[in-house]
KEKE-3310 file (N, C-alpha, C; in steps of 0.2 Angstrom, whole numbers, plus 5000, padded with zeros to 4 digits):
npx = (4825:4842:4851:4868:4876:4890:4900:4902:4895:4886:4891:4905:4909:4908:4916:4931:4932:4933:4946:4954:4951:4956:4971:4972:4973:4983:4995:4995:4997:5009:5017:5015:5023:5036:5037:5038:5052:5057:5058:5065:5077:5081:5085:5094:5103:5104:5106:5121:5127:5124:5134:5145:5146:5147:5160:5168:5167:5169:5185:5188:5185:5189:5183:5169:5149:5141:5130:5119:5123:5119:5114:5112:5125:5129:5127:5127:5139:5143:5143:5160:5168:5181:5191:5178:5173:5161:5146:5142:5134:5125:5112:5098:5097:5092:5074:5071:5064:5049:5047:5051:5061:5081:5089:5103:5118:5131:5144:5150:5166:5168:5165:5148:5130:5118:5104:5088:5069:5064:5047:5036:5041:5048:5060:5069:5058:5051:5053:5048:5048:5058:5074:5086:5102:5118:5122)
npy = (4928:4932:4943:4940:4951:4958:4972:4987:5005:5020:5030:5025:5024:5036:5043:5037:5041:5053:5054:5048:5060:5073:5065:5065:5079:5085:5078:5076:5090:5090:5078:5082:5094:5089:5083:5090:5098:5086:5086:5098:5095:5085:5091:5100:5088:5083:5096:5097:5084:5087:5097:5092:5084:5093:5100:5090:5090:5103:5099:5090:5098:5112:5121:5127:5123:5134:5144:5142:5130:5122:5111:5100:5097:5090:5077:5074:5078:5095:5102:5104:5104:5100:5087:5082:5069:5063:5053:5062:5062:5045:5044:5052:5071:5077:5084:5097:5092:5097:5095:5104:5113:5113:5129:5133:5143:5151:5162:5176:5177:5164:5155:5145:5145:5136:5132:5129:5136:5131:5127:5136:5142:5156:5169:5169:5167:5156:5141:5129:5134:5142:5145:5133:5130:5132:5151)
npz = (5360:5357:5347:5341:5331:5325:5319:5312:5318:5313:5317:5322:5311:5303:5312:5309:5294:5297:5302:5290:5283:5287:5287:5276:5274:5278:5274:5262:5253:5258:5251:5239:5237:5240:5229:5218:5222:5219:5206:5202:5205:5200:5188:5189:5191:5177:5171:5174:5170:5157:5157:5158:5146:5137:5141:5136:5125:5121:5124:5114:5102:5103:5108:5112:5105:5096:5101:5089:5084:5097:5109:5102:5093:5101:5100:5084:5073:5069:5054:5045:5059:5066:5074:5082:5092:5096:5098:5110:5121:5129:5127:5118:5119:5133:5136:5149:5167:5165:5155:5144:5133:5137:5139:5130:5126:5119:5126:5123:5131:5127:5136:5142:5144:5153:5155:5163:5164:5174:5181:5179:5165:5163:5167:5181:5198:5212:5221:5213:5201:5200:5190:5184:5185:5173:5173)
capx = (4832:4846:4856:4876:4878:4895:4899:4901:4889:4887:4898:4913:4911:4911:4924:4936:4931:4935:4952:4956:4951:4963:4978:4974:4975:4989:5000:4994:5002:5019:5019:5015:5028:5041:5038:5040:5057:5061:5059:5072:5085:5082:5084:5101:5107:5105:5112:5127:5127:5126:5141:5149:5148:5149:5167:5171:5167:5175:5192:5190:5184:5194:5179:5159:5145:5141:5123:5117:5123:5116:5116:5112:5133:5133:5124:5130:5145:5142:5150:5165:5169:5186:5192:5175:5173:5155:5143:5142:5128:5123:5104:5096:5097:5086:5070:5068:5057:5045:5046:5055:5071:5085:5090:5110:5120:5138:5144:5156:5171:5167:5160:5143:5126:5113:5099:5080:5067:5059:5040:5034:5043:5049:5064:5066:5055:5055:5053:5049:5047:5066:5079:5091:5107:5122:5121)
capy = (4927:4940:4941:4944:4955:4961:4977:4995:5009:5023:5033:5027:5025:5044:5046:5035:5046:5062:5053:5049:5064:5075:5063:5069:5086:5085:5073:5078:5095:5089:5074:5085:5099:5085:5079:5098:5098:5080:5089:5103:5091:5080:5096:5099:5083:5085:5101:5092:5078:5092:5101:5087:5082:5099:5101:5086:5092:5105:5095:5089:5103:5115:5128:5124:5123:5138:5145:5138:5124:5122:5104:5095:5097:5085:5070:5073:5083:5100:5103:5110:5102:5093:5085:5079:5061:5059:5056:5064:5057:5038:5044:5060:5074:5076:5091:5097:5088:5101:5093:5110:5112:5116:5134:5134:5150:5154:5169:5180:5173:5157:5149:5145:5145:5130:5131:5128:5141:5130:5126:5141:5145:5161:5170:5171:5161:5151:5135:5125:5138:5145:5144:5126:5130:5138:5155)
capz = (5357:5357:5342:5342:5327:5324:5313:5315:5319:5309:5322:5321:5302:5301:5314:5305:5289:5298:5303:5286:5278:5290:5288:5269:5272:5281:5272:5253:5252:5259:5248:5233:5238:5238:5219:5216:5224:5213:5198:5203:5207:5193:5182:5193:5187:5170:5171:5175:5165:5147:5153:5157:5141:5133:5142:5134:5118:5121:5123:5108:5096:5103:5109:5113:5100:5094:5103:5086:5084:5103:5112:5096:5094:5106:5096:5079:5073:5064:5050:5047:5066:5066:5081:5085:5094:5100:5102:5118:5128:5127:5125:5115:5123:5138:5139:5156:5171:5163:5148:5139:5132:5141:5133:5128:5123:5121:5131:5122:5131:5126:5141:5140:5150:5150:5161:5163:5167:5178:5179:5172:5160:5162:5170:5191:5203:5220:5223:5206:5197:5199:5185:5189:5179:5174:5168)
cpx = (4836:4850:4863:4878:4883:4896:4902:4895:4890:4891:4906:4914:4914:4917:4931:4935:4935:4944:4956:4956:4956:4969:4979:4977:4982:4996:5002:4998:5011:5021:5021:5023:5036:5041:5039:5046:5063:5064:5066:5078:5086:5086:5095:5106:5108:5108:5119:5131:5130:5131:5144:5153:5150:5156:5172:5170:5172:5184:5194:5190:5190:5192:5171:5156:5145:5132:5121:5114:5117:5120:5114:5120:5134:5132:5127:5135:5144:5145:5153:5169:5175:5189:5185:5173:5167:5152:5144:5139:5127:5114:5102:5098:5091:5082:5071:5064:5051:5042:5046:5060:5075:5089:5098:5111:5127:5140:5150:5165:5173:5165:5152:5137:5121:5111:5091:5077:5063:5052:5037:5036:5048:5053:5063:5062:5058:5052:5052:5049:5054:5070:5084:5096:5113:5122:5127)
cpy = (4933:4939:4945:4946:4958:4967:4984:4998:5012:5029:5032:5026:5032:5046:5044:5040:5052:5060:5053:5056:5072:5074:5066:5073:5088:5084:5076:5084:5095:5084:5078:5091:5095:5081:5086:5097:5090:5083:5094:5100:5086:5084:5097:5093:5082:5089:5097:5088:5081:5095:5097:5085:5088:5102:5093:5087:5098:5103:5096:5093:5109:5122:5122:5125:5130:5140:5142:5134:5121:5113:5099:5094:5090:5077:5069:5080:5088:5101:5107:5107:5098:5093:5081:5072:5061:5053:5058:5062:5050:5038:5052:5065:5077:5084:5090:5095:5090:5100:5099:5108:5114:5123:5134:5139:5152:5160:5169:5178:5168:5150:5150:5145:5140:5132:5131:5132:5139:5128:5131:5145:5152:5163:5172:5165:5159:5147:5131:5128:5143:5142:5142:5129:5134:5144:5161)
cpz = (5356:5351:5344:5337:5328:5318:5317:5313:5314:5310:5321:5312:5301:5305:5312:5298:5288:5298:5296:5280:5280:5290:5280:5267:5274:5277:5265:5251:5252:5253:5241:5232:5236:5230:5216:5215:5220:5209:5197:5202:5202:5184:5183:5189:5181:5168:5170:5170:5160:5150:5155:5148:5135:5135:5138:5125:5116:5121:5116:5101:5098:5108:5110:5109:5101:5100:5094:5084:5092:5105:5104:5094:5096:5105:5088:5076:5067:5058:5048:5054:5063:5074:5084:5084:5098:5094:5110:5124:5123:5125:5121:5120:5127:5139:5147:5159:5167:5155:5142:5138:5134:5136:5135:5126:5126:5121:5125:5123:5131:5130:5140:5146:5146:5158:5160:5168:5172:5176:5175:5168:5158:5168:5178:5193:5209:5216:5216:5201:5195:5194:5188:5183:5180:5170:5169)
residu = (UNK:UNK:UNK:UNK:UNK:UNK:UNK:UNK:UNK:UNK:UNK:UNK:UNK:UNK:UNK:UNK:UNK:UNK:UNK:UNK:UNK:UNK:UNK:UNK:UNK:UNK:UNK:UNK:UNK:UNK:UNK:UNK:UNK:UNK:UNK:UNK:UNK:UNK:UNK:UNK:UNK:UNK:UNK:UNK:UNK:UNK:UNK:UNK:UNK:UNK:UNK:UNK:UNK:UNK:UNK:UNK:UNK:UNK:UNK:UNK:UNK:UNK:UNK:UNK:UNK:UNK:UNK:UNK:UNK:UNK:UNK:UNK:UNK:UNK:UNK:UNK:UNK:UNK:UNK:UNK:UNK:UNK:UNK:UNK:UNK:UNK:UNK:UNK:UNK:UNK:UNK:UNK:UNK:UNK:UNK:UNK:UNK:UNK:UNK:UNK:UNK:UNK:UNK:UNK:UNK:UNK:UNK:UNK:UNK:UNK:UNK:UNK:UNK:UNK:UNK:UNK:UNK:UNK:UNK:UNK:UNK:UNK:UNK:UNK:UNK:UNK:UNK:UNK:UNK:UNK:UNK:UNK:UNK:UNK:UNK)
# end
């Protein structure tokens, strides 16, 4: 009696293996590289957003929060402030991808700089680690 057992060997088990664990090595790196590169552009748009709203505060106060005061201006009105109409954003004001704070500071001629240091923290960098902002 012959028997018709259907099944894989133990051949092409490991050769599907090897396949899978090459399309890993491959893929995994880019995919990760790309969630880096989210994070940058997520920061970017926030950027955006604060001085959006920090030009519109501007409008109305007359001049930008103080480095001080900083982005918190932009939720509750300092005091002393007249002319101010926020709040400013419809949500708190957002830490970096990085889960830091975006560091604010009014420059001498009264424009301002908002930027994040990026992934590690600290000033300079490439790739995720570069400083998203205006400065």
């Amino acid at each position: 009696m012959k028997r018709n057992i259907k099944g894989f060997t133990l051949i092409e088990m490991l050769v599907v293996l090897v396949l899978i664990s090459l399309l890993a090595g491959l893929v995994g790196p880019r995919l990760f590289q790309q969630v880096g590169g989210s994070k940058t552009k997520v920061a970017v748009a926030q950027v955006e957003l604060l001085t959006s709203a920090l030009n519109t505060y501007r409008l109305d106060v007359g001049e930008a929060p103080t480095t001080e005061q900083g982005l918190a201006a932009l939720m509750v009105s300092p005091n002393g402030t007249r002319g101010w109409n926020g709040p400013y954003l419809t949500k708190e004001v957002p830490v970096d991808p990085w889960n830091k704070p975006y560091i604010y500071e009014l420059k001498t001629n009264g424009d301002f700089a908002l930027y994040s240091l990026g992934r590690d923290g600290t000033k300079g960098g490439e790739g995720e680690d570069q400083d998203v902002g205006l400065f």
